[in-house]
VMD Tcl script that builds the backbone (N, CA, C; Angstrom):
set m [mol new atoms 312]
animate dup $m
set s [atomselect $m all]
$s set {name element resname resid chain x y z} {
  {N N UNK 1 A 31.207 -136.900 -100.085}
  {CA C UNK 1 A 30.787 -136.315 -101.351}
  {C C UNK 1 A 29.482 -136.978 -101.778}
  {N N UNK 2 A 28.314 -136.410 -101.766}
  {CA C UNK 2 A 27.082 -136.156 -102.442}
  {C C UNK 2 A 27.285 -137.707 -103.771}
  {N N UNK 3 A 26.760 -138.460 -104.115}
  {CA C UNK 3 A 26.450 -139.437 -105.637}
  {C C UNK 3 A 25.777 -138.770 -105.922}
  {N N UNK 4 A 25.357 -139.437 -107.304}
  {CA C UNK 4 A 24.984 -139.081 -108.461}
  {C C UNK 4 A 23.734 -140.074 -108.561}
  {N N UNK 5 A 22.382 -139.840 -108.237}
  {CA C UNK 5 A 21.391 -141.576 -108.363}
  {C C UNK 5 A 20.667 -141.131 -109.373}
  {N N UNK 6 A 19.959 -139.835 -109.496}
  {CA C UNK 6 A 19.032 -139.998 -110.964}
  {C C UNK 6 A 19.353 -138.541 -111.361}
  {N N UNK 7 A 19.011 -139.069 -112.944}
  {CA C UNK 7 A 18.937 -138.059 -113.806}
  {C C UNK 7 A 17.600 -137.187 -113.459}
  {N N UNK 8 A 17.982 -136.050 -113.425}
  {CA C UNK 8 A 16.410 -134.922 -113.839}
  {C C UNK 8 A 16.045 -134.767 -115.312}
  {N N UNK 9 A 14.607 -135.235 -115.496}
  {CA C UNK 9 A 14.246 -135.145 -117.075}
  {C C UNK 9 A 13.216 -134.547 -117.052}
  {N N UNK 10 A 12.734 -133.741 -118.381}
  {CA C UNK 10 A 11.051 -133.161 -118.248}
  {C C UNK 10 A 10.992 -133.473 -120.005}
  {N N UNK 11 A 9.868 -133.709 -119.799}
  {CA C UNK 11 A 9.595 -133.753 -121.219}
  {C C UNK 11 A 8.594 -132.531 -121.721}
  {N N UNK 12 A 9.407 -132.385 -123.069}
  {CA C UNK 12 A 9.179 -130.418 -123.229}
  {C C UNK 12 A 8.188 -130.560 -124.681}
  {N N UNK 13 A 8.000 -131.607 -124.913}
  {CA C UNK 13 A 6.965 -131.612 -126.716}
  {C C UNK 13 A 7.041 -133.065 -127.061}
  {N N UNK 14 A 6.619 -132.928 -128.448}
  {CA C UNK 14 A 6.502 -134.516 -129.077}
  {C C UNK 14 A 7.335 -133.842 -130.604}
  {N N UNK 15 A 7.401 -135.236 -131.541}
  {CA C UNK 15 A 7.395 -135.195 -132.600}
  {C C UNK 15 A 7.385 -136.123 -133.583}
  {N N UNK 16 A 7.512 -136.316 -134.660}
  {CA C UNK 16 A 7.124 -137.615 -135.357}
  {C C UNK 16 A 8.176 -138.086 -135.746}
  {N N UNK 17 A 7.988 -139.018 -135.423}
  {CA C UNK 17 A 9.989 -140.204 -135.972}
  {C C UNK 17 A 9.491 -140.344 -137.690}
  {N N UNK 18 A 10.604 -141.547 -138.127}
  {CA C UNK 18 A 10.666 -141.166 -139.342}
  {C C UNK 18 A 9.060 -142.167 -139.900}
  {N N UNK 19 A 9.018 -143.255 -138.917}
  {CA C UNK 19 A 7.502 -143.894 -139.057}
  {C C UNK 19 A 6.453 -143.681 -139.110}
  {N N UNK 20 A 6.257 -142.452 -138.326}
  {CA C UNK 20 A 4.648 -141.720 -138.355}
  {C C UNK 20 A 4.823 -141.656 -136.902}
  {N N UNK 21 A 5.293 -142.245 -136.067}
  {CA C UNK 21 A 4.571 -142.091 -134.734}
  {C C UNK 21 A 5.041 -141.039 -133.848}
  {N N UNK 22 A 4.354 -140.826 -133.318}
  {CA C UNK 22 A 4.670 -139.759 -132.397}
  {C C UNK 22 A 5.073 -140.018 -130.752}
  {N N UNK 23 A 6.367 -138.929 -130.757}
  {CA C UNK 23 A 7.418 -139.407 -129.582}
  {C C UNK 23 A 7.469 -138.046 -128.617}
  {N N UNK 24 A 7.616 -138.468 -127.291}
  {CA C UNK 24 A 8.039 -137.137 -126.636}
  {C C UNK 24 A 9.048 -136.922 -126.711}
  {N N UNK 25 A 9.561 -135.778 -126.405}
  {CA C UNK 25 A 10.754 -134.937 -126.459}
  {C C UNK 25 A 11.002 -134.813 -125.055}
  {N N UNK 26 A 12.105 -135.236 -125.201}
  {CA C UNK 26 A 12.890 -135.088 -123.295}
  {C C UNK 26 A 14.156 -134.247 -123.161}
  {N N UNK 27 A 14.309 -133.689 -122.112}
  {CA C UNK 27 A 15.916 -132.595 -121.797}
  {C C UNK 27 A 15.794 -133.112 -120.797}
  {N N UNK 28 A 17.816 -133.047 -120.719}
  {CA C UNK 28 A 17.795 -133.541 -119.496}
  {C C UNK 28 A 18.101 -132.054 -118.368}
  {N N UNK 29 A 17.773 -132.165 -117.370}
  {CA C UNK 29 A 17.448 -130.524 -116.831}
  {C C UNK 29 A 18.199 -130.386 -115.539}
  {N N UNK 30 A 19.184 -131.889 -115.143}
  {CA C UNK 30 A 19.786 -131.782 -113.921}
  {C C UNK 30 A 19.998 -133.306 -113.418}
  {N N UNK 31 A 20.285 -132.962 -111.722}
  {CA C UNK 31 A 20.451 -134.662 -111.491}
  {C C UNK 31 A 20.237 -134.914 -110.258}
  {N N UNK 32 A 19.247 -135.762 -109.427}
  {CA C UNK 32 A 19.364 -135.605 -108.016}
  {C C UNK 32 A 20.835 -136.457 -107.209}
  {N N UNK 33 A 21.456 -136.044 -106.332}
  {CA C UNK 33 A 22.313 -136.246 -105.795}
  {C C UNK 33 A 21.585 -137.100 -104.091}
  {N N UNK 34 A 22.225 -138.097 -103.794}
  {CA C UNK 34 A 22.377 -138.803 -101.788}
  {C C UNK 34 A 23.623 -138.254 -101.338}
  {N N UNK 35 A 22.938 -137.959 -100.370}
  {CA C UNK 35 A 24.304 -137.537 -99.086}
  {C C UNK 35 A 24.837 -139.042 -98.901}
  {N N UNK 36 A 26.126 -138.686 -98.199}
  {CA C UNK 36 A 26.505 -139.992 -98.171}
  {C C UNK 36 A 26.405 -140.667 -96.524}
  {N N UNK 37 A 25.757 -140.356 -95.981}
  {CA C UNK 37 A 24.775 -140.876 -94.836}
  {C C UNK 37 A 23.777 -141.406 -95.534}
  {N N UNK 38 A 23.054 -141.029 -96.819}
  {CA C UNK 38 A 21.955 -141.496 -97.360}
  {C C UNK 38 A 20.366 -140.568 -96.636}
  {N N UNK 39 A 20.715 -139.620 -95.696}
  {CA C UNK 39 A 19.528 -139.343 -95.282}
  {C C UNK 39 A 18.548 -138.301 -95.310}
  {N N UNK 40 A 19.358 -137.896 -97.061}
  {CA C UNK 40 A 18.355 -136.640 -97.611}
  {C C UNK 40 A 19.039 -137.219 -98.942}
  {N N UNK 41 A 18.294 -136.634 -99.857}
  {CA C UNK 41 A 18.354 -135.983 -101.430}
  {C C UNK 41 A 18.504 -134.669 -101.898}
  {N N UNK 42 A 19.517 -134.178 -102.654}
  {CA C UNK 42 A 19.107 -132.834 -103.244}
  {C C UNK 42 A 18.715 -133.147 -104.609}
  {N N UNK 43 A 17.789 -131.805 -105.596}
  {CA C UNK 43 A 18.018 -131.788 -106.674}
  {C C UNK 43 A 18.781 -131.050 -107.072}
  {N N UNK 44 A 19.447 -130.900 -108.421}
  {CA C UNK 44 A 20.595 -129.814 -108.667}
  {C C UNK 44 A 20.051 -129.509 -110.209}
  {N N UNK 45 A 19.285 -128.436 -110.380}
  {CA C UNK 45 A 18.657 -128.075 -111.415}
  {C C UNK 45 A 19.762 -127.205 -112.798}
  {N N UNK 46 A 20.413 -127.554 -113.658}
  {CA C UNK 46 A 21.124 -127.152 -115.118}
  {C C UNK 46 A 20.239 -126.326 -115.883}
  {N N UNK 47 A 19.066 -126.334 -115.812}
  {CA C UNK 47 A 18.091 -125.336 -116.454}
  {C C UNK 47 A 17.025 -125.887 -116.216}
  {N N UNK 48 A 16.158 -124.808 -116.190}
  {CA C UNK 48 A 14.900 -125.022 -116.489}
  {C C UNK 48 A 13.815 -124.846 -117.367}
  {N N UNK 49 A 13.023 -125.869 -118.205}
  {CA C UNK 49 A 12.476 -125.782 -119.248}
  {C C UNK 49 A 10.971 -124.960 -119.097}
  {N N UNK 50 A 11.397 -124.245 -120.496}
  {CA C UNK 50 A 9.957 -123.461 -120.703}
  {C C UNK 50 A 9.195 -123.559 -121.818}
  {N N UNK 51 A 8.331 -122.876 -121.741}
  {CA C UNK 51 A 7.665 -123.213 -122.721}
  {C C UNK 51 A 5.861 -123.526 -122.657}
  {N N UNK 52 A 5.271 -123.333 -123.237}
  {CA C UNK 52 A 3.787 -123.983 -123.267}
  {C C UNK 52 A 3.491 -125.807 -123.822}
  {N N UNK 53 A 4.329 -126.304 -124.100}
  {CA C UNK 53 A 4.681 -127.791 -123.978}
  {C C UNK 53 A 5.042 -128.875 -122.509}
  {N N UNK 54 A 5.508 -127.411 -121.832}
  {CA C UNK 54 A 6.470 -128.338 -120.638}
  {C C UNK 54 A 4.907 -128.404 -119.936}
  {N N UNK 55 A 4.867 -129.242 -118.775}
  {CA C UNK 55 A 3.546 -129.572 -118.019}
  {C C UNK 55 A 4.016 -129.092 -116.495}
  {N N UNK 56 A 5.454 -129.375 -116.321}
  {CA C UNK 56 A 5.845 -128.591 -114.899}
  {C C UNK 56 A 6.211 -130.082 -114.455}
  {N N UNK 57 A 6.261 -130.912 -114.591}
  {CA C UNK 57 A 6.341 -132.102 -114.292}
  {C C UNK 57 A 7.627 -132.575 -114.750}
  {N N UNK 58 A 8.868 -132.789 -114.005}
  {CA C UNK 58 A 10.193 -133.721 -113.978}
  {C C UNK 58 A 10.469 -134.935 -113.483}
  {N N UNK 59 A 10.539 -135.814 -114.321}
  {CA C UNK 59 A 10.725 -137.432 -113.701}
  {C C UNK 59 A 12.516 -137.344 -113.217}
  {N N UNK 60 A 12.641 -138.735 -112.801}
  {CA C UNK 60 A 13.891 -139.112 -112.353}
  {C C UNK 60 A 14.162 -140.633 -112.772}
  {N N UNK 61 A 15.081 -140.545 -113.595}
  {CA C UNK 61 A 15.494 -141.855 -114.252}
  {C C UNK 61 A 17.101 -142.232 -113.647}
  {N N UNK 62 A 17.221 -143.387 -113.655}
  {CA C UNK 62 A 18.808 -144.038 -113.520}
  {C C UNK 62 A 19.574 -143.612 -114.116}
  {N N UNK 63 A 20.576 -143.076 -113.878}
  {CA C UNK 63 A 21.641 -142.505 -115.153}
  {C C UNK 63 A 22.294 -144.027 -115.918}
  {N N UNK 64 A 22.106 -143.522 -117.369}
  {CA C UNK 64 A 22.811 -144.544 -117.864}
  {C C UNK 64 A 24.099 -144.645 -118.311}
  {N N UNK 65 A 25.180 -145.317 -118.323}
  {CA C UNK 65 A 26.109 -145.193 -118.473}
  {C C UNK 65 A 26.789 -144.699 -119.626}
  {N N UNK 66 A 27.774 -144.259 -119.841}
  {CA C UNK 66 A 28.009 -143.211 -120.846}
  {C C UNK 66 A 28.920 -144.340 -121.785}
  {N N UNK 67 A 28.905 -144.154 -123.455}
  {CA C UNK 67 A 29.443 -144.841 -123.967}
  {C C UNK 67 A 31.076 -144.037 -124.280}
  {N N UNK 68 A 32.104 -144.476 -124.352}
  {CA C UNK 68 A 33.091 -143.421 -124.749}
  {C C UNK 68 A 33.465 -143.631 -125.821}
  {N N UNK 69 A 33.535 -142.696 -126.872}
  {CA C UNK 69 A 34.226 -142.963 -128.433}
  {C C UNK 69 A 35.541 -143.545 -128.015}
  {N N UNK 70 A 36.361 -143.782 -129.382}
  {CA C UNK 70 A 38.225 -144.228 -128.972}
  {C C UNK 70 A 38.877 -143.459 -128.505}
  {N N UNK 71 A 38.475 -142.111 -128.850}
  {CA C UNK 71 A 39.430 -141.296 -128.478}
  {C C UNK 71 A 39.151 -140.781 -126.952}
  {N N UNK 72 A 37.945 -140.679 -126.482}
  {CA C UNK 72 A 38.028 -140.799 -124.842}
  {C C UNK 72 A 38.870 -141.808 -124.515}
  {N N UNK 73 A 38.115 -142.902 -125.103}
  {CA C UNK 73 A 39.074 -144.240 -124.262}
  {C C UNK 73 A 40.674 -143.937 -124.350}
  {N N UNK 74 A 41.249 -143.835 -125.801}
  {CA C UNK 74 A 42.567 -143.588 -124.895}
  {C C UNK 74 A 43.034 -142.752 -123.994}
  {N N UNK 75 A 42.042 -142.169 -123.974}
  {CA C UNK 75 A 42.859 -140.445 -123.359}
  {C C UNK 75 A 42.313 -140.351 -121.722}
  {N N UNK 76 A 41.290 -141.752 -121.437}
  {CA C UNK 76 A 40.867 -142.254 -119.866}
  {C C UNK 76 A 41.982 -143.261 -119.603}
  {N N UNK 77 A 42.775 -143.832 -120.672}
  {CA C UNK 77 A 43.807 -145.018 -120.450}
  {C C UNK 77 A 44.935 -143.980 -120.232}
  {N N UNK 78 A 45.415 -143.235 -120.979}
  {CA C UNK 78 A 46.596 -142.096 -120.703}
  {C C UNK 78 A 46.469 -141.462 -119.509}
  {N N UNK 79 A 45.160 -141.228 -119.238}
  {CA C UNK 79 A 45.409 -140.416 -117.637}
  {C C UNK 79 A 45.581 -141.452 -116.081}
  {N N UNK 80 A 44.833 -142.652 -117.026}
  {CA C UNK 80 A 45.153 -143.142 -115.847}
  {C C UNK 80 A 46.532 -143.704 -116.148}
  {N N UNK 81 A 47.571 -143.588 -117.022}
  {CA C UNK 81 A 48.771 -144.004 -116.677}
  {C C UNK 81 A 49.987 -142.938 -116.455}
  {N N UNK 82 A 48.825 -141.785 -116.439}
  {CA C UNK 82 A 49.648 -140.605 -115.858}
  {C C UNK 82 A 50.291 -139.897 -116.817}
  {N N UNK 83 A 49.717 -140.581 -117.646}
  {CA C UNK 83 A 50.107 -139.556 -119.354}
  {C C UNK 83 A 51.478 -140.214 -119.582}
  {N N UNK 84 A 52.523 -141.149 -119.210}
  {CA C UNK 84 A 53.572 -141.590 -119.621}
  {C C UNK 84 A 52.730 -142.313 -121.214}
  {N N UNK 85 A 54.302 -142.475 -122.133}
  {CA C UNK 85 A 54.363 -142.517 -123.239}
  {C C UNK 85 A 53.789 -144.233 -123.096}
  {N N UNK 86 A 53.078 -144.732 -124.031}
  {CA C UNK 86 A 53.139 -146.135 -124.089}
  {C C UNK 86 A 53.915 -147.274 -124.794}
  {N N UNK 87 A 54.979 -148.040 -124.046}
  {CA C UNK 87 A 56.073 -148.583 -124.740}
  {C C UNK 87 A 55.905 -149.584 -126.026}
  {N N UNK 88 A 54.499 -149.802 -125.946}
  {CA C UNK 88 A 54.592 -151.022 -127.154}
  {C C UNK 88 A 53.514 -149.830 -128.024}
  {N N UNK 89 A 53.848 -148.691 -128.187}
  {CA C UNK 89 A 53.521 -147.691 -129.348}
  {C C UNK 89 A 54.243 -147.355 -130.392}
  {N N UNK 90 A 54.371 -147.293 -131.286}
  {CA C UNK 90 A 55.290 -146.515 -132.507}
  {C C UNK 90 A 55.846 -145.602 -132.237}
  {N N UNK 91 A 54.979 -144.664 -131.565}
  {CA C UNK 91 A 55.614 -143.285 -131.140}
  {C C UNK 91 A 56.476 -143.290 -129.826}
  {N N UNK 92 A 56.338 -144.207 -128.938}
  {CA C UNK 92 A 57.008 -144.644 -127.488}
  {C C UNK 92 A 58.384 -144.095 -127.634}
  {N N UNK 93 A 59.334 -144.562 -128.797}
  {CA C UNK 93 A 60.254 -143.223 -129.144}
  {C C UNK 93 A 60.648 -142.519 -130.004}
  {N N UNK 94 A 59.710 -141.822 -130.035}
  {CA C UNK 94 A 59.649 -140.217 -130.380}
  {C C UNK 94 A 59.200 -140.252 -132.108}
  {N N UNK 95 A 59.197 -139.388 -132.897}
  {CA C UNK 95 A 58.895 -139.369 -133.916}
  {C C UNK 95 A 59.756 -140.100 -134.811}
  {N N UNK 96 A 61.063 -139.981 -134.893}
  {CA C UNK 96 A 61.779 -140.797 -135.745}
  {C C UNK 96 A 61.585 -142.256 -136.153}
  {N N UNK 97 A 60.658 -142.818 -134.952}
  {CA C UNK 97 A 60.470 -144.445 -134.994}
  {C C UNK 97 A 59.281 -144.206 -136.558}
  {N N UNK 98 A 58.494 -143.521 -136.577}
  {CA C UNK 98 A 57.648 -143.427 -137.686}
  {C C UNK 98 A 58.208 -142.821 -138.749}
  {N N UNK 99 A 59.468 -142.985 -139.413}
  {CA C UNK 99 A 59.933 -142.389 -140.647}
  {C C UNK 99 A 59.469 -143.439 -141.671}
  {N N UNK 100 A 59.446 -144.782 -141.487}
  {CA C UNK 100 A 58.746 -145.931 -142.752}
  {C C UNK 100 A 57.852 -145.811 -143.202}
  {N N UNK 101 A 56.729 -144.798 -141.925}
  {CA C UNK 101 A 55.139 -144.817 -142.272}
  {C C UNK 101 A 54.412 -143.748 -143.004}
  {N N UNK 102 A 55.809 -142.253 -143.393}
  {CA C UNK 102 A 55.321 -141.652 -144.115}
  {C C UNK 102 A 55.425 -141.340 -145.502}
  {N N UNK 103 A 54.060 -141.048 -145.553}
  {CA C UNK 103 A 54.079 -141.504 -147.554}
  {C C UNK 103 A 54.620 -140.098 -148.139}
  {N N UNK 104 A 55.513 -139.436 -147.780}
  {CA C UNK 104 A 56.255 -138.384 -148.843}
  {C C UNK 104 A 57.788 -138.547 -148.606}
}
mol reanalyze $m
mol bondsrecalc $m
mol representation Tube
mol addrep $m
């Protein structure tokens, strides 16, 4: 199976942050992939940007790692435990364990 080594980016305009200065505008437009021999590259293009801003020109950056809110995180911890219930949870059995915690 093909990795994942850089992001495809183009930068499509500028605009002004809240300081005055002026920033480009980047999409990300795809991602190049290594065989796993290592002895080609593909690109794998998600769209392509248009426009009279774009220059035709796509860099390739490192993908950076993705941050996950809580609720990914548990729900990457649940799958990897195969979705069983978790025993040191409140809910571990079943709803009745939470009858103290509701306020009506």
């Amino acid at each position: 199976m093909p990795r994942k080594i850089y992001d495809a980016v183009a930068s499509v305009g500028e605009y002004t942050d809240r300081n005055g200065a002026t920033k480009k505008r980047y999409v990300n437009v795809g991602a190049v992939f290594e065989s796993d021999d290592g002895k080609y590259m593909s690109l794998k293009l998600e769209s392509i940007p248009v426009g009279p801003l774009w220059s035709g020109w796509i860099s390739f950056f490192e993908p950076k790692p993705k941050e996950q809110s809580p609720a990914q995180q548990a729900h990457s911890e649940a799958k990897a435990n195969g979705y069983q219930p978790d025993p040191n949870s409140k809910m571990a059995g079943g709803f009745d364990t939470m009858e103290d915690s509701i306020p009506f």
